[in-house]
N, C-alpha and C positions, 0 to 999 in steps of 0.2 A: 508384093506390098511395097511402097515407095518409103526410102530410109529417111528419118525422120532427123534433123540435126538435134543434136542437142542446145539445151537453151543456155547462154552465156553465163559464166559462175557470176557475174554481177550484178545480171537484171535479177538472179535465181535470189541472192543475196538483198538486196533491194525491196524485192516483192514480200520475201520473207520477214524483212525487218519492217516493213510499212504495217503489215498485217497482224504480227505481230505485238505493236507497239499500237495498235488500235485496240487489241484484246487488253494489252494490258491498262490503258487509257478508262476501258470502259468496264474499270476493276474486274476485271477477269481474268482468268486460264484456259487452258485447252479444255478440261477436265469440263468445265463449267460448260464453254462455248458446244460445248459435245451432247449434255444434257438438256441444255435449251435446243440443241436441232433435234434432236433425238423427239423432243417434248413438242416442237412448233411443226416439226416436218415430219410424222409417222411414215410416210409415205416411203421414207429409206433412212436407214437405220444406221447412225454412223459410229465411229468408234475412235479411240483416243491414237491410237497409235495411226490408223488411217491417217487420219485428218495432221495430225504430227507429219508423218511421212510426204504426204502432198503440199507439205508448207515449206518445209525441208529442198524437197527438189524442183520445187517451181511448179509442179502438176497440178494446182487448186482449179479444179471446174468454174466457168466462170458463174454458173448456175449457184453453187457451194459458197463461193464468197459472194455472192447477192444474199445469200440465205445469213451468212454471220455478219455481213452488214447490217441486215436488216434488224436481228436479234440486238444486235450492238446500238440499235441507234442512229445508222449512217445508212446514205442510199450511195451505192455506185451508180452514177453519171460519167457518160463521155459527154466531153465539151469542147466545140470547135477551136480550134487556135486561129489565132490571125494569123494570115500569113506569114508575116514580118517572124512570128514565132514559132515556126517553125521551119527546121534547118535541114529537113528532109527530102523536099519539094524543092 
């Protein structure tokens, strides 16, 4: 099985606090956000300390945060940069 790096404590931190800070935005909690997937997505059955823990370490599916965007009110989109903006390339 091919060793996996770990993901950088700032992006982990970053991604945590965007996420976060949209929950709390869209008057909410974990507690809450858990009951609305729970309630919109039967299909899998989630739970507080999970969804906590995969926020924590950067491991959110990207499937899972389209699902509490969605309940939130938000769509996740990628959106092309111009070139000029991006310092990657």
């Amino acid at each position: 099985m091919p060793r996996i790096e770990p993901v950088p404590t700032d992006e982990i931190e970053a991604v945590e606090l965007d996420i976060r800070l949209k929950i709390m935005k869209a008057g909410s909690n974990v507690t809450k956000v858990v009951e609305l997937l729970n309630k919109n997505f039967p299909d899998r059955i989630e739970n507080k300390q999970t969804l906590n823990r995969q926020i924590n370490q950067g491991i959110l599916p990207a499937w899972k945060e389209r699902r509490i965007a969605q309940i939130l009110g938000y769509s996740v989109a990628w959106v092309k940069k111009s070139s000029s903006d991006d310092q990657r390339m």
